[in-house]
Structures are given as C-alpha cells and as structure tokens.
C-alpha positions, 0 to 999 in steps of 0.5 A, spaced: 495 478 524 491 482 531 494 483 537 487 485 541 487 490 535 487 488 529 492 491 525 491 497 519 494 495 512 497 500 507 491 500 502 486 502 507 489 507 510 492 511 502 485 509 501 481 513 507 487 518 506 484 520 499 491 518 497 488 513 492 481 510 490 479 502 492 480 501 484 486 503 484 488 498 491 485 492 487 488 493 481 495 494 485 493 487 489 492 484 483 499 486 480 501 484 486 499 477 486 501 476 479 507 477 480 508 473 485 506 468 482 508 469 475 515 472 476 516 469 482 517 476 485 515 481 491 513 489 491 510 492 496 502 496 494 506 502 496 512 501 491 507 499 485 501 504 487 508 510 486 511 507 479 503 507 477 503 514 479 497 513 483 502 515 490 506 520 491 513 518 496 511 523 501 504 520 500 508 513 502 512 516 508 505 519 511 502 513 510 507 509 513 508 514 519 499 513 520 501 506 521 507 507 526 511 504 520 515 510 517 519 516 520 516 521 524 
C-alpha cells in the first residue's frame, strides 16, 4: 500500500473534511464487509456513504480529487 508515503484512504479524508462522522466511516466499513462476504458483492465507502446520504456526490468528487483520484 505506501510507496515511501503511506497512502490516504477515502474514510479518512471525508472524515477530516467534516464530510462524515467516524461512526458513520465504521458503519459504512462494516456494510461493506458484510456484503462481501455475504452477498458476494463489492461497493466502494464513497457509493455506500451516498445511498445512506451521509455524502453528497460533489462531496466524493472533492474527496477523490484531496486523493489525486477524481477530476480536477
């Protein structure tokens, strides 16, 4: 995962963006792996925390683009 630097995850960032609360990051994480290992199926946190409307799209987008990830 780190090339030197160790790399920023989605959570973290929404969370020090005031996006989201660190309840709310667990409880998408732990949707998440549920459904990985129950439904046999894989959501990204940013899609999950939108269909919970914790996050907004633009929210994601400013996110991804903090990460280098999303359009500028």
């Amino acid at each position: 995962m780190a090339r030197g630097i160790q790399q920023r995850r989605f959570g973290a960032t929404a969370v020090e963006k005031g996006y989201i609360t660190f309840d709310q990051l667990l409880e998408a994480i732990h949707i998440q792996i549920v459904e990985d290992v129950e439904e046999d199926k894989h959501r990204l946190i940013g899609k999950i925390l939108c269909d919970q409307g914790h996050m907004s799209v633009p929210q994601i987008n400013d996110v991804l683009v903090s990460l280098g990830k999303g359009q500028n």
